[in-house]
MIDREN-565674 format. One line per 4 residues: their letters; for each residue x, z, y of N, C-alpha, C. Coordinates in pm, 1 decimal. Last residue first. Example, Ala and Ser with C-alpha at 12.3 -4.5 7.8 and 13.67 -1.06 7.14 Angstrom:
// MIDREN-565674
SA = 1285.0 708.0 -225.0 1367.0 714.0 -106.0 1290.0 787.0 3.0 | 1319.0 780.0 -569.0 1230.0 780.0 -450.0 1320.0 780.0 -330.0
END
This chain:
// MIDREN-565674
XXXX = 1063.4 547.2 350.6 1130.3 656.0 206.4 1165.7 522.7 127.0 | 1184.1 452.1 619.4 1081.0 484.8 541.1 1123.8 524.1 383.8 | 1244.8 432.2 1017.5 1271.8 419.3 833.6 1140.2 512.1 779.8 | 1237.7 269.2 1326.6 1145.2 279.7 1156.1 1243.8 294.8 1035.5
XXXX = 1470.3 208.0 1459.7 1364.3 254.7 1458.1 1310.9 318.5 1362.1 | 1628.5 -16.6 1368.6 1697.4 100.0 1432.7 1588.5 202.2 1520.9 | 1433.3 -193.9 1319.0 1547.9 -132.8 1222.9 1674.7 -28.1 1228.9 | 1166.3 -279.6 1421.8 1243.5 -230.5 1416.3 1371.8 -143.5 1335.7
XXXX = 899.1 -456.8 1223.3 963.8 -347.4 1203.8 1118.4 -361.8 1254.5 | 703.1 -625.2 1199.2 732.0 -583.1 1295.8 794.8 -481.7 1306.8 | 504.3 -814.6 963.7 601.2 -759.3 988.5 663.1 -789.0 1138.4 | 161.2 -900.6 1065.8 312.0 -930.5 1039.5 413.9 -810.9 1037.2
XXXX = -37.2 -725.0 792.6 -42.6 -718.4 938.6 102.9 -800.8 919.4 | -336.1 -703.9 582.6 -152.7 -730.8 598.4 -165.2 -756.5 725.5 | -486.4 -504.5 333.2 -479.8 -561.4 475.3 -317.4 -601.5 470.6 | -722.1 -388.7 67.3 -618.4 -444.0 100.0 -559.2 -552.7 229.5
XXXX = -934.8 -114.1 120.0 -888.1 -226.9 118.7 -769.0 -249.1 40.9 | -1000.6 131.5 21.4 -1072.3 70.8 73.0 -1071.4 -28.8 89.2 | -993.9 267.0 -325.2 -933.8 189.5 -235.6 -1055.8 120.6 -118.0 | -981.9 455.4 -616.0 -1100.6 399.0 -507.4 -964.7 335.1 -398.9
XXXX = -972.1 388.4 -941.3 -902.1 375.1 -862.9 -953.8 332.8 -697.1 | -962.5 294.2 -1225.7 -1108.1 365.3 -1116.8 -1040.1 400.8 -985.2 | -771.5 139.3 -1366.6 -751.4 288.7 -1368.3 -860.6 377.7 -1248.6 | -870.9 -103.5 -1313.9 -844.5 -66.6 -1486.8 -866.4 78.2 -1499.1
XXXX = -880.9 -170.6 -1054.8 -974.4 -195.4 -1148.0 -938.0 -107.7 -1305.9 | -592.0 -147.7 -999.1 -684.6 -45.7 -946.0 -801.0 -29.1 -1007.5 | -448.7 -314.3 -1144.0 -388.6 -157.7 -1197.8 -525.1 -80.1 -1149.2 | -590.1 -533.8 -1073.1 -593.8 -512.0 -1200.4 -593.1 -389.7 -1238.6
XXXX = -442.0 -540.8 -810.9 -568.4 -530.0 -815.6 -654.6 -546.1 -947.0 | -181.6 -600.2 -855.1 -185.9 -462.0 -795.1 -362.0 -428.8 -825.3 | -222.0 -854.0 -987.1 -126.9 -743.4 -1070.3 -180.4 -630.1 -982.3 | -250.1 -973.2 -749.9 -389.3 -983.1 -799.3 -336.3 -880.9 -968.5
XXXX = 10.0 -920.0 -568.4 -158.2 -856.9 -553.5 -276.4 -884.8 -644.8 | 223.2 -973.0 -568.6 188.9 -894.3 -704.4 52.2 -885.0 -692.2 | 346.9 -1100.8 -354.8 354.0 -1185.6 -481.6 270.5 -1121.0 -602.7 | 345.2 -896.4 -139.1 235.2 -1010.1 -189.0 212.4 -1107.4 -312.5
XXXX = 410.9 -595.5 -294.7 502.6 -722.2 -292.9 322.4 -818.9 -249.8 | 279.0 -332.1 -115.0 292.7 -373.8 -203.7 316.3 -507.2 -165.9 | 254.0 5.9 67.1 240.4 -122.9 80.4 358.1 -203.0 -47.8 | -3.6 210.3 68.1 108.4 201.7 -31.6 124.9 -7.4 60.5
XXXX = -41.0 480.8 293.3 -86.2 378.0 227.3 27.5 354.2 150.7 | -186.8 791.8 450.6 -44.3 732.4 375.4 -114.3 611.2 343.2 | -398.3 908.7 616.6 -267.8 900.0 653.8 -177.6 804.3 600.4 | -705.2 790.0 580.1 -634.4 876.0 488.7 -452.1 811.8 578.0
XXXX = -831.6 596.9 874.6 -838.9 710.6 760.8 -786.7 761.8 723.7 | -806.3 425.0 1083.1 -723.8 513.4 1107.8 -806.8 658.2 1028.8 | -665.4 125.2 1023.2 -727.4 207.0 995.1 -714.0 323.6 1052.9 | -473.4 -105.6 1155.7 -515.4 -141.2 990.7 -658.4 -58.6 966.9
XXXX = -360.4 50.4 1314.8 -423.0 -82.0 1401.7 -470.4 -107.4 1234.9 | -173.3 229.7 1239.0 -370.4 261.6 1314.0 -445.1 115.1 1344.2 | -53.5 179.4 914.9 -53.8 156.9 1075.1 -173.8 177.7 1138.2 | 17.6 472.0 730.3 -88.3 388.7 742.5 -89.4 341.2 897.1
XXXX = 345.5 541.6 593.5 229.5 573.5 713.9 121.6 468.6 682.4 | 339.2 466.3 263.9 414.8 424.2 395.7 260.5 502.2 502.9 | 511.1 402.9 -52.3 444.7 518.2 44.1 479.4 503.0 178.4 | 591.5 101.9 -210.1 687.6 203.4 -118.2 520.1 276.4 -44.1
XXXX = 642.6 -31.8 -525.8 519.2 -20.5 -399.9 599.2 87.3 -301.2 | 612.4 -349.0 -787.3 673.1 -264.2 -643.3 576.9 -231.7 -561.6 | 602.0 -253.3 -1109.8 536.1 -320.7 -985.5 566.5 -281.6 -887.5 | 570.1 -136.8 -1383.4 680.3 -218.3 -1315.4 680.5 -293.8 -1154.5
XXXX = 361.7 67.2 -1410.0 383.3 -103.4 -1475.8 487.6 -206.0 -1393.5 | 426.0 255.7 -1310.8 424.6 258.3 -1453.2 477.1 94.5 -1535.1 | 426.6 235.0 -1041.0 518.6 170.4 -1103.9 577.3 166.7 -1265.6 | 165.3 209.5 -1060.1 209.8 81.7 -1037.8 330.4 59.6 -1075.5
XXXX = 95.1 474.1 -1094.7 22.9 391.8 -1171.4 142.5 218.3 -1170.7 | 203.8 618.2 -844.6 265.3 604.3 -968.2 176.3 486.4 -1120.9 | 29.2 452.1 -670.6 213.8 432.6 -658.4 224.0 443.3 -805.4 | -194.2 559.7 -753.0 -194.3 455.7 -767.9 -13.6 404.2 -765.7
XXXX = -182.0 872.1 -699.5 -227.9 793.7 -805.1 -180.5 635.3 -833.1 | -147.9 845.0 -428.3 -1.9 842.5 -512.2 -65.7 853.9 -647.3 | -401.4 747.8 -332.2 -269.5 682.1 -303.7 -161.9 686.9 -385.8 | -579.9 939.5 -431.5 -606.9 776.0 -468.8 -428.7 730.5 -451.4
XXXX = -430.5 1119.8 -280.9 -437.6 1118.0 -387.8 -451.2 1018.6 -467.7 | -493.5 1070.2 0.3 -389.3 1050.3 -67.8 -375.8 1052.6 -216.0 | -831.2 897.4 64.8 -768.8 994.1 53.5 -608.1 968.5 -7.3 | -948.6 629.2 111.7 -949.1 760.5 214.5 -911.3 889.5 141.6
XXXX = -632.3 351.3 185.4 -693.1 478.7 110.2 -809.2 598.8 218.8 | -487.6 54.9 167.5 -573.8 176.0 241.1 -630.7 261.2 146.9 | -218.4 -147.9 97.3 -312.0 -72.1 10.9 -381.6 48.7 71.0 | -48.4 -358.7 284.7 -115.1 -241.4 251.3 -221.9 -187.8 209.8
XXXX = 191.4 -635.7 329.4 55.5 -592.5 303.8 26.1 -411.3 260.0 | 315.5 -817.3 614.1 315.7 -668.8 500.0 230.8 -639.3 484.6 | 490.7 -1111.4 617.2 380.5 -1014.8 691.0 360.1 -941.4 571.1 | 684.4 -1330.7 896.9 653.4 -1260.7 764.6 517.2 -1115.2 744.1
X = 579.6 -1600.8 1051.7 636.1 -1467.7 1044.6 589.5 -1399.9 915.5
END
């Protein structure tokens, strides 16, 4: 099964710091609730391509960038449920 990774934060700011950081550099990231079963700190996370993560973990290193993790849970997303920006 397929599975989604997310960028944790304890605060938002770190968060949309970092969105926009990422997509400075061309890099996909969508602003997403933070699932509780991942954490249940800073509200928002960014979840990002798996193909990009050691690209996503460059942008964070380069730009001080606090993060608590990086987690992936399977995808489980209802589609007549769940939308997201």
């Amino acid at each position: 099964m397929e599975r989604i990774f997310y960028v944790l934060f304890n605060n938002h700011e770190n968060g949309l710091k970092l969105n926009s950081k990422l997509k400075e550099k061309g890099l996909s990231s969508m602003i997403s609730p933070t699932p509780r079963s991942l954490s249940k700190c800073c509200g928002i996370s960014l979840i990002v391509d798996e193909n990009e993560l050691d690209e996503v973990r460059k942008v964070v290193e380069e730009n001080d960038i606090e993060i608590i993790t990086i987690e992936s849970i399977q995808k489980d997303v209802n589609p007549n449920r769940d939308r997201y920006c």
